[in-house]
C-alpha positions as CSV (number, residue, x, y, z in Angstrom):
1,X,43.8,-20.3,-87.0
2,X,43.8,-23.5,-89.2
3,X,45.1,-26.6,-88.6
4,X,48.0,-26.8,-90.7
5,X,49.2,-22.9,-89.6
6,X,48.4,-24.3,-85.9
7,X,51.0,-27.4,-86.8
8,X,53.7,-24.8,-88.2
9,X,54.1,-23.2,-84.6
10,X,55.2,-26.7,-83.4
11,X,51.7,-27.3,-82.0
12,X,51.0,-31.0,-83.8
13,X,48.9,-32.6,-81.0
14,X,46.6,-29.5,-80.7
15,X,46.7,-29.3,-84.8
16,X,45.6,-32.8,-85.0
17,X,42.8,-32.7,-82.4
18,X,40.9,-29.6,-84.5
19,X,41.5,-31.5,-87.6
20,X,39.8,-34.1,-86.4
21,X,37.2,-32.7,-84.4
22,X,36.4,-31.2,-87.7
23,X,36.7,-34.0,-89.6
24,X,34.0,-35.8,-87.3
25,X,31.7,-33.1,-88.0
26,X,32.0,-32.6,-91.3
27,X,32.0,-36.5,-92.1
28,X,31.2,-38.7,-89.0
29,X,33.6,-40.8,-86.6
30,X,33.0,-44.0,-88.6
31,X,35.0,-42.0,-91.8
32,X,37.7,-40.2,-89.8
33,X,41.4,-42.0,-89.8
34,X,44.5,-41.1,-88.6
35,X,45.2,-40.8,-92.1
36,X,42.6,-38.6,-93.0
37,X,43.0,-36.8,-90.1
38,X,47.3,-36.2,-91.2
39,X,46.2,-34.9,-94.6
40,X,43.7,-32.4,-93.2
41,X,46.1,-31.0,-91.0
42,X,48.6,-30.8,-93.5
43,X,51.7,-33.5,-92.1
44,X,52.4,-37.0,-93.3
45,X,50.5,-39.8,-92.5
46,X,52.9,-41.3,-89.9
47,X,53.1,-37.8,-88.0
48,X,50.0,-38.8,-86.2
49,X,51.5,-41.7,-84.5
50,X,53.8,-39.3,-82.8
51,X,50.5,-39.1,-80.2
52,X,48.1,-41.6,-80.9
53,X,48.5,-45.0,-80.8
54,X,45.9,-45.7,-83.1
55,X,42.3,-43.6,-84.0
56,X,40.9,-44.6,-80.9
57,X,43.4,-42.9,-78.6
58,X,42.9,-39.8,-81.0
59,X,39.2,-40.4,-80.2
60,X,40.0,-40.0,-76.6
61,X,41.9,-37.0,-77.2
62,X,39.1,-34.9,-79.0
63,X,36.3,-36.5,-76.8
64,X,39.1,-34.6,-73.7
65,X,38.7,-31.4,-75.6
66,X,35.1,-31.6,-76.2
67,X,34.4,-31.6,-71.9
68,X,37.0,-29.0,-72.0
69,X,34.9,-27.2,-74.1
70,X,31.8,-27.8,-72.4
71,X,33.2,-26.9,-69.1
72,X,34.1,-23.5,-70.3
73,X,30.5,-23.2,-71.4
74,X,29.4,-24.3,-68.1
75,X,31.4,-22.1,-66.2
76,X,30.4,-18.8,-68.6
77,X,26.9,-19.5,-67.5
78,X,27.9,-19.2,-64.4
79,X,29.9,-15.8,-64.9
80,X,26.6,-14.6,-66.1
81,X,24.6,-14.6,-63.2
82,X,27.0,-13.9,-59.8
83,X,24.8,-15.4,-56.9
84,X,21.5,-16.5,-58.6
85,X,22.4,-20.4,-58.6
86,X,18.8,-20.5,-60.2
87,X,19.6,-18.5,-63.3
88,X,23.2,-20.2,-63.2
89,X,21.7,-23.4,-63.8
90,X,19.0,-22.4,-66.0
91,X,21.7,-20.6,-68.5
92,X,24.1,-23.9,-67.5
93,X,21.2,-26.0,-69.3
94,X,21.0,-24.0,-72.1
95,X,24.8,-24.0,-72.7
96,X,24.8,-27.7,-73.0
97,X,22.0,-28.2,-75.4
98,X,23.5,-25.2,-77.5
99,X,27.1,-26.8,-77.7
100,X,24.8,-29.7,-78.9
101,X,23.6,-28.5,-81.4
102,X,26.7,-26.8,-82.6
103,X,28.5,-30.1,-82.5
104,X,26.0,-32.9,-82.5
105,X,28.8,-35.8,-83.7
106,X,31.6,-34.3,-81.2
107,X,28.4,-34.4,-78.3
108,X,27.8,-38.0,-79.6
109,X,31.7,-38.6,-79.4
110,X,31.1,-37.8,-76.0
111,X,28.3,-39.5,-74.7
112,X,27.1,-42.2,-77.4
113,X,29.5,-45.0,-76.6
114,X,31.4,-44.1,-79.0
115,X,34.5,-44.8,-76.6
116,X,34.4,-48.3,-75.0
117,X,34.5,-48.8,-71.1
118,X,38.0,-50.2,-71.5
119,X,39.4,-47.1,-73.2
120,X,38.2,-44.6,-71.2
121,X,42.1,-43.0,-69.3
122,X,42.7,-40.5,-66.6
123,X,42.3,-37.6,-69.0
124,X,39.0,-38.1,-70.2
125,X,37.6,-39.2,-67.0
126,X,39.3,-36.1,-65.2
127,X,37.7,-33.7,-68.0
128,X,34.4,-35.5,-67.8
129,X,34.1,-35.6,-64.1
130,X,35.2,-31.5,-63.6
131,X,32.1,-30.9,-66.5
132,X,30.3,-32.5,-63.5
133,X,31.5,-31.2,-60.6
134,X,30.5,-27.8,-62.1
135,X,26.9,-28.8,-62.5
136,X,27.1,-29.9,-59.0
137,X,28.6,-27.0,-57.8
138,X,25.6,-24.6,-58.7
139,X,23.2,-27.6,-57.1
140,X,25.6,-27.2,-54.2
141,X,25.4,-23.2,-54.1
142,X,22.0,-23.4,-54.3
143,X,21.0,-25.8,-51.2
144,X,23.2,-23.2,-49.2
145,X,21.4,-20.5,-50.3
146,X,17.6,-22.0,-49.6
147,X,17.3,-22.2,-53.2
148,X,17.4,-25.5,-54.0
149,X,15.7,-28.4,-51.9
150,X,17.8,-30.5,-50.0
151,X,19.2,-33.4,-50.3
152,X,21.8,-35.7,-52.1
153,X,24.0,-33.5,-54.3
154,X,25.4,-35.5,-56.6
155,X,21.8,-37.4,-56.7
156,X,20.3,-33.6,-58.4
157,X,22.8,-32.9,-60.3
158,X,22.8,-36.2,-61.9
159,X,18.7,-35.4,-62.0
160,X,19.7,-32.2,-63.7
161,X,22.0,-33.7,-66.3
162,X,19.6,-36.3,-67.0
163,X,17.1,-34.1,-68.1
164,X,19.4,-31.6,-70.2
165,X,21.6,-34.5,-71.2
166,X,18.1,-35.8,-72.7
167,X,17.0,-32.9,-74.2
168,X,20.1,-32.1,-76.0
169,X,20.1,-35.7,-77.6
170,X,16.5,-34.8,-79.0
171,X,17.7,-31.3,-80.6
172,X,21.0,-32.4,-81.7
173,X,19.8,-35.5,-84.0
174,X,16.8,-33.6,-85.2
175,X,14.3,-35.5,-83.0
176,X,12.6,-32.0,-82.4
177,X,12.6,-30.2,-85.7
178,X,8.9,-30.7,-85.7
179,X,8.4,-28.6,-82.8
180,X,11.3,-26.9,-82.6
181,X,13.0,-26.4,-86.6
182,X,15.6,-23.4,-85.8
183,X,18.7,-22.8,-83.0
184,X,17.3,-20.3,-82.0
185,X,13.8,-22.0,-81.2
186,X,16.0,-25.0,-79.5
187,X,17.3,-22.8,-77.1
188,X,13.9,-20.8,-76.3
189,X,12.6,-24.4,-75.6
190,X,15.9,-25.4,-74.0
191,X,15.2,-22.5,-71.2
192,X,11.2,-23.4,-70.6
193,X,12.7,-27.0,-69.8
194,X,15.1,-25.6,-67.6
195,X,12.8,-23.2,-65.7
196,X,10.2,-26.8,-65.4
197,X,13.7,-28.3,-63.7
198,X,14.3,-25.2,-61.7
199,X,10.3,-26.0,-60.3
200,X,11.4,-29.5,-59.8
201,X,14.3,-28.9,-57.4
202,X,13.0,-25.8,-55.5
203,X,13.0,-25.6,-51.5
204,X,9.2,-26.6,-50.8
């Protein structure tokens, strides 16, 4: 569903948000207005200010629905593979560097700075921390199962994130095209580097 059909069910803040998510994709953040944003989902130009202050606040709001989005990937990964926290984090790493590569801007939206310290409200820090907590969690599952080496929690799933986090800056600006040209040989290199960070945080 569109944007503009989205607004015509009454839905403007949602209509808005996949404008502009789009918009960032299609063009970068530095060309994406409110304005711009309006006439892409088919309202005025003041119907934006209903919700957002200003373009950063409408920043916030897409950055919100980009952890939402990555959360749902992280917690599919885990659907996939009932009690293996092993394979749960292995397909949790490749679900990250895939949404990535699908949305290399919104990704950068996320974690380049983009958004300053100071801007930063309780809905983006409560959808950013939960993408967290569900890394943690499979760490956590894991360490009660044997599986993964003990330890400081948070500490390896801040390891884990590192690493992934890393990786999926690399594929999504084209860093790796070299190596790795396609999606689909992204992701098979995705998994080997996951299975390496599986090695790293076994129980010895």
């Amino acid at each position: 569903m569109g944007a503009a059909n989205t607004y015509h069910h009454g839905n403007l803040r949602e209509a808005l948000l996949e404008a502009g998510a789009k918009l960032i994709e299609e063009k970068g953040i530095a060309d994406v207005s409110l304005r711009a944003v309006a006439k892409a989902a088919g309202v005025s130009h003041t119907a934006p200010y209903r919700h957002f202050n200003d373009k950063n606040a409408m920043l916030r709001g897409i950055a919100v629905t980009g952890f939402r989005l990555l959360g749902q990937r992280l917690g599919q990964a885990v659907e996939l593979h009932p009690g293996d926290p092993g394979q749960q984090l292995t397909a949790a790493g490749v679900a990250y560097v895939e949404l990535a590569i699908e949305h290399p801007r919104l990704h950068n939206l996320m974690f380049g700075g983009v958004l300053a310290d100071d801007s930063v409200d309780d809905a983006l820090e409560e959808t950013s921390n939960h993408a967290f907590r569900g890394l943690a969690d499979i760490i956590a599952r894991g360490q009660r199962a044997g599986v993964f080496r003990e330890g400081d929690t948070d500490e390896l799933a801040l390891t884990a994130w590192s690493v992934v986090h890393g990786f999926a800056m690399l594929a999504s600006t084209g860093s790796l095209d070299h190596r790795a040209a396609s999606r689909e040989a992204k992701l098979a290199l995705a998994r080997r580097i996951a299975d390496s960070l599986l090695i790293g945080l076994a129980t010895r």
